[in-house]
C-alpha positions as CSV (number, residue, x, y, z in Angstrom):
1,X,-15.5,-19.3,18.9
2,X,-15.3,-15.6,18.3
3,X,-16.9,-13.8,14.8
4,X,-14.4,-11.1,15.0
5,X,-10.8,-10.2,15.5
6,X,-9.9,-7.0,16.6
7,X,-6.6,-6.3,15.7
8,X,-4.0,-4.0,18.3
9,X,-0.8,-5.4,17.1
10,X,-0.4,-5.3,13.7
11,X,2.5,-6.8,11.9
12,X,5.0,-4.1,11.5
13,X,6.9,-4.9,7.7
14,X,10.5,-4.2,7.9
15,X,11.8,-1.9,5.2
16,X,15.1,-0.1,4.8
17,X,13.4,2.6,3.2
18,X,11.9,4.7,5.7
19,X,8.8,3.8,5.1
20,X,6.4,2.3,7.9
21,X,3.9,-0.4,6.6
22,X,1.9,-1.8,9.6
23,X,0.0,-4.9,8.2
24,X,-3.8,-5.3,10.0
25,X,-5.0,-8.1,8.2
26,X,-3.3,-10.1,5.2
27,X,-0.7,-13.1,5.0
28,X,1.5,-11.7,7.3
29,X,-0.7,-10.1,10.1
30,X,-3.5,-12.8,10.1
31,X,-2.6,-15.6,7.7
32,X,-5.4,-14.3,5.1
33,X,-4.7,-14.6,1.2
34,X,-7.8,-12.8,0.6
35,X,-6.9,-9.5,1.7
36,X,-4.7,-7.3,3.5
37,X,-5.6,-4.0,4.7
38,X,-2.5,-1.7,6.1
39,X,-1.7,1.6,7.5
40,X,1.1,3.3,5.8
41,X,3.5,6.3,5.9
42,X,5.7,6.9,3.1
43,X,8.6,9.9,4.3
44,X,9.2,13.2,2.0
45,X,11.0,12.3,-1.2
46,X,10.2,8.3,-1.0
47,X,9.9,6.5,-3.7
48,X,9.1,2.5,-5.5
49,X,10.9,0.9,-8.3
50,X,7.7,0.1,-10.8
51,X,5.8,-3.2,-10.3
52,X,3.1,-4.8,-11.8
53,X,1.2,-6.8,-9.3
54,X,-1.3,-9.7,-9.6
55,X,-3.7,-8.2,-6.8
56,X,-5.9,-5.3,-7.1
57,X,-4.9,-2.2,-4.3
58,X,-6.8,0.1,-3.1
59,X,-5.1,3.6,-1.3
60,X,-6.7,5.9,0.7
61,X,-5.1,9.0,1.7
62,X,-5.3,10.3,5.1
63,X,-2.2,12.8,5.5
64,X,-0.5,14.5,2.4
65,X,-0.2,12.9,-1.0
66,X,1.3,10.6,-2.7
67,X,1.9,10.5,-6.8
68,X,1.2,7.2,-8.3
69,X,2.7,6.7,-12.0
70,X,0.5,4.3,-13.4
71,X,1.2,3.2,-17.6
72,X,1.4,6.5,-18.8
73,X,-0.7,8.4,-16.6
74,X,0.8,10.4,-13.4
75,X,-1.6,11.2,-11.1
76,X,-1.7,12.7,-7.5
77,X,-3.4,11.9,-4.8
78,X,-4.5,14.0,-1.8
79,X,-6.0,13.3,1.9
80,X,-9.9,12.7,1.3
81,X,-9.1,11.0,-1.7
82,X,-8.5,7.1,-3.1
83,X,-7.8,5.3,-6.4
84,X,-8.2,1.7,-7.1
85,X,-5.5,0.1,-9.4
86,X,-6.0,-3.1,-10.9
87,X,-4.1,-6.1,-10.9
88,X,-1.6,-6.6,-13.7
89,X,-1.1,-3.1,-14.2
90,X,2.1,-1.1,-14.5
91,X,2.9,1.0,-11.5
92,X,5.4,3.3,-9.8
93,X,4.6,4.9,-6.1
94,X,6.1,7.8,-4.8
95,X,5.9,10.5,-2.3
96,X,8.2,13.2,-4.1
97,X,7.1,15.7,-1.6
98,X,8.4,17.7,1.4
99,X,5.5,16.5,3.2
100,X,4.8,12.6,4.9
101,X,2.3,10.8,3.3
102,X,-0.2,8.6,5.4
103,X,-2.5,6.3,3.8
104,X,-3.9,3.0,4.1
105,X,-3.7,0.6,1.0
106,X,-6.0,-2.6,0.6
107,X,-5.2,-5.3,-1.6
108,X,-7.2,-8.3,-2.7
109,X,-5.9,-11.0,-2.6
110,X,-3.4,-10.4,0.1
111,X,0.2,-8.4,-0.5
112,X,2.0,-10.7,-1.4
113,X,5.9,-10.1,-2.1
114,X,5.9,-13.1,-4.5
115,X,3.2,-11.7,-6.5
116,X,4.2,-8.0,-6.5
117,X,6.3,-8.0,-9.8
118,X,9.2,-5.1,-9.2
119,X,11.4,-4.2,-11.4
């Protein structure tokens, strides 16, 4: 039995939003509730309803930015930089720029829809 898994085909989320979620690892690439790590490009003027989700996340930006309203703080992100965000905490993600954003976001446990919270 193998101690690793290198993953080439990851679960690609469907979304009517324009933005591209590729799932690595997590429920829905791999069957793991402990994490899911995915790769990520949110398109110019994209944009979340808030959510409040029982997992932590973790983004890292690669390419652009990407503003994150979080309680009563707005911040922005850009490429080099990441943020953690913990569970249970009030959040809105957007990408209210001209440019793509790519980033990858980590959650532990897993994304899961069920446990995301949107308003």
């Amino acid at each position: 039995m193998k101690k690793y898994l290198i993953q080439d085909s990851p679960f690609v989320v469907p979304t009517t939003d324009g933005k591209l979620i590729e799932e690595h690892h997590g429920l829905a690439a791999t069957s793991n509730p402990g994490i899911s790590i995915a790769h990520m490009v949110a398109p110019p003027k994209w944009s979340e309803p808030y959510q409040t989700p029982e997992f932590d996340e973790y983004t890292y930006i690669i390419k652009g930015k990407k503003q994150f309203i979080i309680e009563d703080d707005t911040i922005i992100l850009e490429a080099g930089q990441s943020i953690k965000i913990e569970k249970n905490t009030r959040v809105q993600y957007s990408n209210p720029f001209e440019e793509s954003c790519e980033y990858i976001a980590i959650c532990t446990p897993a994304f899961d829809f069920t446990k995301v919270n949107r308003e």
